[in-house]
C-alpha positions in Angstrom: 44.8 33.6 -46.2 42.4 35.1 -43.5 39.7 34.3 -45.6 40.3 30.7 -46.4 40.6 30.2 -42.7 37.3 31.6 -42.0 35.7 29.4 -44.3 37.8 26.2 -42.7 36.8 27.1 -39.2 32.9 28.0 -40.5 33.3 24.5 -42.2 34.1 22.8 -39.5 31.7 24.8 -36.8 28.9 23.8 -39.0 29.9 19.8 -39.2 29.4 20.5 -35.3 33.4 19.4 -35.3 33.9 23.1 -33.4 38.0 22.3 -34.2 40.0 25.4 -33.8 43.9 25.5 -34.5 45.9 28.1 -33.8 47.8 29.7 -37.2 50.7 32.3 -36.3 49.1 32.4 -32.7 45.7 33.9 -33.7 42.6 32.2 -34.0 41.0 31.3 -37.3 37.8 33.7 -36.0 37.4 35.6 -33.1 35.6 34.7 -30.0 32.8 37.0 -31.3 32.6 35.3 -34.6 32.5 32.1 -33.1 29.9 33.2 -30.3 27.5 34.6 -33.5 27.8 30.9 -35.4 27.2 29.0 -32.3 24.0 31.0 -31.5 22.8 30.3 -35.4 23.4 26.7 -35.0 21.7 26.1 -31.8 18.8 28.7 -31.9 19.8 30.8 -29.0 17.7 33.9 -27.9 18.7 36.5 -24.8 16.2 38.7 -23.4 18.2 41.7 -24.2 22.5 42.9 -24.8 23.2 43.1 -21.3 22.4 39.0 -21.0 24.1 38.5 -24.3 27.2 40.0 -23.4 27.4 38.5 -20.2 26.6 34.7 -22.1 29.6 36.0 -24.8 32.0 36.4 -21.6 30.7 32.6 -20.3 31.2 31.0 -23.8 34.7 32.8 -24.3 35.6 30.8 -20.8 34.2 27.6 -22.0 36.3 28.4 -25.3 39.5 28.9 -23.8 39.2 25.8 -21.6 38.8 23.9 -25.0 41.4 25.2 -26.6 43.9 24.4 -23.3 42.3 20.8 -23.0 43.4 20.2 -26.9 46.7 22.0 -27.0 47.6 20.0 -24.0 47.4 16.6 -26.0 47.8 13.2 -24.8 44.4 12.4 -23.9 42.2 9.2 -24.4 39.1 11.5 -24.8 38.5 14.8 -27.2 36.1 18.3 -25.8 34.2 20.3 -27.9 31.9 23.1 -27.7 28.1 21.9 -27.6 24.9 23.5 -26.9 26.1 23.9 -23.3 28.7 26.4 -23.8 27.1 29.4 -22.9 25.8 28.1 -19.4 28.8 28.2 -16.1 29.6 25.2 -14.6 27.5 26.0 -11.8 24.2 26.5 -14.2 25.2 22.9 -15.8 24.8 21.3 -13.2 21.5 22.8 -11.3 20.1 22.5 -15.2 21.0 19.3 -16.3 22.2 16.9 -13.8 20.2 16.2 -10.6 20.3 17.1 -7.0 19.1 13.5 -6.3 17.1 12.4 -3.6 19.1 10.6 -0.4 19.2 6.9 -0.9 16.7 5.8 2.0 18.2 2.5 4.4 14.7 0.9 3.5 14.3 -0.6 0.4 11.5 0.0 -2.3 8.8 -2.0 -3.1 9.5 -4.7 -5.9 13.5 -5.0 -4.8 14.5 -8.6 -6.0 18.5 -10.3 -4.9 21.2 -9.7 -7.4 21.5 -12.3 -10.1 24.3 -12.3 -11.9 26.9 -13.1 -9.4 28.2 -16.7 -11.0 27.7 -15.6 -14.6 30.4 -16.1 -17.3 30.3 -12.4 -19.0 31.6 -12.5 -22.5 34.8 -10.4 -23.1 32.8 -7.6 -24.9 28.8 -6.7 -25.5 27.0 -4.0 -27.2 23.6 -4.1 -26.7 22.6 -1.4 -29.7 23.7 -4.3 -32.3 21.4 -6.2 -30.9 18.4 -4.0 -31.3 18.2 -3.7 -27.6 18.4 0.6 -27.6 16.6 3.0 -28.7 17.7 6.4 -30.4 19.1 8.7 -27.6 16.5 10.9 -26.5 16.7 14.3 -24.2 15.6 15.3 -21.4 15.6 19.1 -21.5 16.6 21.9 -19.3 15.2 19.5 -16.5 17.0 17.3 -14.0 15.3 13.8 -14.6 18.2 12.0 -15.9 16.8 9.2 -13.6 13.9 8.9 -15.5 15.6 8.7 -18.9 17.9 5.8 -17.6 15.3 3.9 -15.9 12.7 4.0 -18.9 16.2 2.7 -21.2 17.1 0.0 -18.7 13.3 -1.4 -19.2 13.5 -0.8 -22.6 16.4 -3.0 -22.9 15.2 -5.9 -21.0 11.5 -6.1 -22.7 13.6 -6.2 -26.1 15.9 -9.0 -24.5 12.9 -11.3 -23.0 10.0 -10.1 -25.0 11.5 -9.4 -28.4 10.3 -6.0 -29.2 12.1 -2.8 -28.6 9.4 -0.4 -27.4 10.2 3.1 -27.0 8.3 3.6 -23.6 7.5 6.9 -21.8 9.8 8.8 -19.2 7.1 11.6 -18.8 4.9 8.5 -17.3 7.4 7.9 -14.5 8.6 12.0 -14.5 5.2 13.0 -13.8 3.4 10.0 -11.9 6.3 8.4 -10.1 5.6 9.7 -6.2 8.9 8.1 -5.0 11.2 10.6 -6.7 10.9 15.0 -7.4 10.7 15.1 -11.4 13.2 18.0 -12.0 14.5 18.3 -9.1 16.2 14.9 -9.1 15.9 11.1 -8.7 17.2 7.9 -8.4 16.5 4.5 -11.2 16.0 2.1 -9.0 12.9 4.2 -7.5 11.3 5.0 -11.0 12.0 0.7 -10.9 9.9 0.1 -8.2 7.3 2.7 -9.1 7.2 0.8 -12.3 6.4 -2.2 -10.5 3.9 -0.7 -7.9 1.8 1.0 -11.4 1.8 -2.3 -13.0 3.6 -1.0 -15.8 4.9 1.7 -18.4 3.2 3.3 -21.1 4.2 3.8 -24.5 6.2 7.3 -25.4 3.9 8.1 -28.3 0.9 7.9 -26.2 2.7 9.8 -23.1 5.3 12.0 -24.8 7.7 13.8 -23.0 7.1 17.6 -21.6 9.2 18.1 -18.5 6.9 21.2 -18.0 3.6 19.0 -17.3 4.2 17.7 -13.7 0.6 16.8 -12.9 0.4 13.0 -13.4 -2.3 11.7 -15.9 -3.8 8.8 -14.7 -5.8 7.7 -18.0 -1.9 7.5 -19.7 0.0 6.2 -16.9 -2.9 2.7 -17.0 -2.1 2.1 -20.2 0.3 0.0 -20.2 2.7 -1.4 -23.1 5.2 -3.1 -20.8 5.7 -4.5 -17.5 8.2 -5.6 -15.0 8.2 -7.7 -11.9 11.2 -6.3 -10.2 14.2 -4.8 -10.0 18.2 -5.5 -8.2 20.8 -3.4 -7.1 24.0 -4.4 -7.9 26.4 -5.1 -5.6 28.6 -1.5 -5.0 32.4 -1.4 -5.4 32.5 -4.2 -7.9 33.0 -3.6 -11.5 33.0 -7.2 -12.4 29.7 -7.8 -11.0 28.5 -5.0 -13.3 30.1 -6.5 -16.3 28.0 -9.6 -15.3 25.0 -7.8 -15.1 25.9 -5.4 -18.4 26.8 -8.6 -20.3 22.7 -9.5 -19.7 21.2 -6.5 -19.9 21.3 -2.8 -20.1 21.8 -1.2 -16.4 21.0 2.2 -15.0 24.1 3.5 -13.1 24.8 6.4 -11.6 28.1 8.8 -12.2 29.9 12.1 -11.4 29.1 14.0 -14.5 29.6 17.5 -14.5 33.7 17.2 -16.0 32.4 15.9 -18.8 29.4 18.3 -20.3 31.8 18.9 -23.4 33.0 15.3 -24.3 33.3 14.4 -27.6 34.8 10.9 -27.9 36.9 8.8 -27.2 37.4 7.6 -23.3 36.9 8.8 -20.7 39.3 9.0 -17.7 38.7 11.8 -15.7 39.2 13.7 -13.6 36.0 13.2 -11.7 34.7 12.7 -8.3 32.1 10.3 -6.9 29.6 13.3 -6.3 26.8 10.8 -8.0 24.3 13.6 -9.8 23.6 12.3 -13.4 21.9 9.2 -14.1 22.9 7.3 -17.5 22.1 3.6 -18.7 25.4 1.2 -19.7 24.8 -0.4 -22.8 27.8 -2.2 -23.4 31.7 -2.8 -22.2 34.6 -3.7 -24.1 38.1 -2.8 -25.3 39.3 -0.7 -27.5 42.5 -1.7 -30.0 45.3 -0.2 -27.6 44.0 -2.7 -25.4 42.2 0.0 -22.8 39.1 -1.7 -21.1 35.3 1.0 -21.2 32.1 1.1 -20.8 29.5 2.3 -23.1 26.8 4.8 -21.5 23.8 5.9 -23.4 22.9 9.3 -21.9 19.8 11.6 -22.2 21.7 15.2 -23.9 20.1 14.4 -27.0 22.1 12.9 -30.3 24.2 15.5 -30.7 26.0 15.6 -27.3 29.1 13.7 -27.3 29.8 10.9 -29.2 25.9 10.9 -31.2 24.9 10.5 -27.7 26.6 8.4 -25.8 29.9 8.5 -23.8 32.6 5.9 -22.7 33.9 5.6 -19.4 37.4 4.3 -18.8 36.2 0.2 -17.2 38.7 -1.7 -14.8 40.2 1.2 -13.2 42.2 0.9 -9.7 39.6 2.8 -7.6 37.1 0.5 -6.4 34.4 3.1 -6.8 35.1 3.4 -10.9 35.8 5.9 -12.8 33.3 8.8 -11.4 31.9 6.7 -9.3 29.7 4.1 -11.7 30.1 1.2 -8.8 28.7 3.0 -6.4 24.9 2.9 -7.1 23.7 0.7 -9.9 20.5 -1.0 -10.7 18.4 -2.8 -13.3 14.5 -4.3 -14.3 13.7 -7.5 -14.2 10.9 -9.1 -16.2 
C-alpha cells in the first residue's frame, strides 16, 4: 500500500499537479521526499547543507500551508506548490514583485484622455482567441513586472490596429527606459511614455531578455518594430470603465500580489490588500458557469505558474478598489 502511494504522489508531483491527500493521517511521502522531487523538477542547487536544510525547513512551511488551504475546502481558487516554494514570503516579494516607484502628481510625456468612457463592452472578451497575446514569458529573479505588462499591453494593441502580433522586447524598456529602476521596480504607464519619447519598441528576438544587462544599448533600442503615439490612464475606482477599456484592448493594471504566489486555478478572491507591487496585463473578463463575474490576467512567472500562466481575479466585487486593488492604477497604449 505504501508503495503504490509513492508512485501516485510521484505521479502526480511530476504532472506538476503537487496533489497530496492524506491516507490514515500520514502523507503519501514525507516532506523530505517531497523536498528531493521538487528540487529534481525545478533544478535547484544550494551552496552547501547548512542552506539546504534551512530551504527544506522554508518548503515544509510552504507545504503545510498547502495542505491547510485544501483541507479547508470551499474555495473558488486551488494552491499548489511551484518553483517558489523554497523562498519566505518576505524573499517573494523583494524577488519577484516590485518595490515600485511613487506615482509622481505630474504626468509623463505622451499621456492622452481616457477613451472608453461611452463604450458598449460586450458581456465577455478574450483577447488570446483573437491572436492578440503572446505565449507568457518571465521575467526572472528580477522585479520588472512593469516591463513585462507594458511590452504585452503594446503587443496587444499593434495586433488589434496593425494586424500582426509581434513579440516585442521588455529588456528594451528594462534596460533603456530612464523613467523607471529595472529591478528594483516600476510602473506601465512610465515604460508607455518612454515608449513614446524613443519612438518605438524593438523586436524581442533582436533585444532578448537578460535582466542582468542593465546598460541600455542604443543601436537595439532604434530599431524599431512598433510604435505608439500615446498612452491613458484609466479612471481609478471603476471597474466598469476597465471592462470598457478591456473589451478594446489588453490593459496593464496593477494588483496586490504576494497572496497569491501559489495559485493554481480557478478564481481568485482573496484575501489581499491594495499594497499595489506586481504589475500584470488583463486580457480578458467574463463569467464563469456558476454565474461569478473575473478577470483574466496574463502574468510574467513563466508558463508554468498558475493556471499555464495566467490567473483570474474575482471582477464586480463590492470594494471599489477591486479585488487586490486592480482599479486603483491602470493604464494602456494607444496607436
Amino acid at each position: 500500500m505504501a508503495s503504490a502511494l509513492k508512485i501516485a504522489a510521484l505521479f502526480f508531483l511530476l504532472c506538476g499537479s503537487w496533489r497530496w491527500s492524506a491516507v490514515s493521517g500520514t502523507s503519501p511521502m514525507t516532506a523530505v521526499d517531497m523536498f528531493e522531487q521538487w528540487i529534481a523538477q525545478y533544478g535547484r542547487t544550494y551552496a552547501n547543507e547548512s542552506e539546504k536544510s534551512y530551504r527544506l525547513g522554508v518548503f515544509t512551511r510552504n507545504l503545510d500551508y498547502v495542505n491547510a488551504f485544501r483541507q479547508a475546502g470551499n474555495r473558488s481558487y486551488t494552491v499548489g506548490l511551484n518553483h517558489f516554494a523554497d523562498l519566505t514570503d518576505e524573499e517573494f516579494r523583494a524577488t519577484y514583485t516590485s518595490t515600485g516607484l511613487s506615482p509622481s502628481d505630474g504626468s509623463y510625456p505622451g499621456l492622452m484622455p481616457f477613451q472608453y468612457a461611452n463604450v458598449t463592452a460586450p458581456s465577455s472578451i478574450d483577447w488570446r482567441n483573437e491572436g492578440a497575446v503572446t505565449p507568457v514569458k518571465n521575467q526572472a529573479q528580477c522585479g520588472s513586472c512593469w516591463a513585462f505588462s507594458a511590452i504585452a499591453s503594446i503587443e496587444g494593441i499593434n495586433k488589434i490596429v496593425k494586424g500582426s502580433l509581434i513579440s516585442l522586447s521588455e529588456q528594451q524598456v528594462f534596460a533603456c527606459d530612464h523613467y523607471d529602476a529595472g529591478c528594483s521596480g516600476g510602473l506601465h504607464y512610465r515604460a508607455f511614455s518612454y515608449a513614446v519619447s524613443s519612438g518605438g519598441i524593438t523586436t524581442e528576438a533582436n533585444y532578448p531578455y537578460q535582466p542582468h544587462q542593465v546598460a541600455c544599448n542604443s543601436t537595439k533600442q532604434s530599431d524599431h518594430a512598433v510604435s505608439i503615439t500615446g498612452y491613458a490612464m484609466v479612471p481609478t475606482n471603476n471597474e466598469t470603465l476597465l471592462m470598457n477599456a478591456v473589451a478594446n484592448q489588453p490593459v496593464s493594471v496593477s494588483v496586490d500580489a504576494h497572496t497569491f504566489r501559489f495559485y493554481k486555478g480557478g478564481i481568485f478572491d482573496g484575501p489581499c490588500g491594495t499594497n499595489l507591487d506586481h504589475d500584470v496585463t488583463f486580457v480578458g473578463y467574463g463569467t464563469d458557469e456558476n454565474g461569478v463575474a473575473y478577470w483574466i490576467a496574463k502574468n510574467s512567472w513563466g508558463a508554468w505558474w498558475g493556471d499555464h500562466g495566467y490567473i483570474r481575479f474575482k471582477k464586480d466585487v463590492a470594494e471599489k478598489e477591486g479585488q487586490c486593488g486592480l482599479t486603483l492604477r491602470a493604464s494602456y497604449p494607444i496607436i
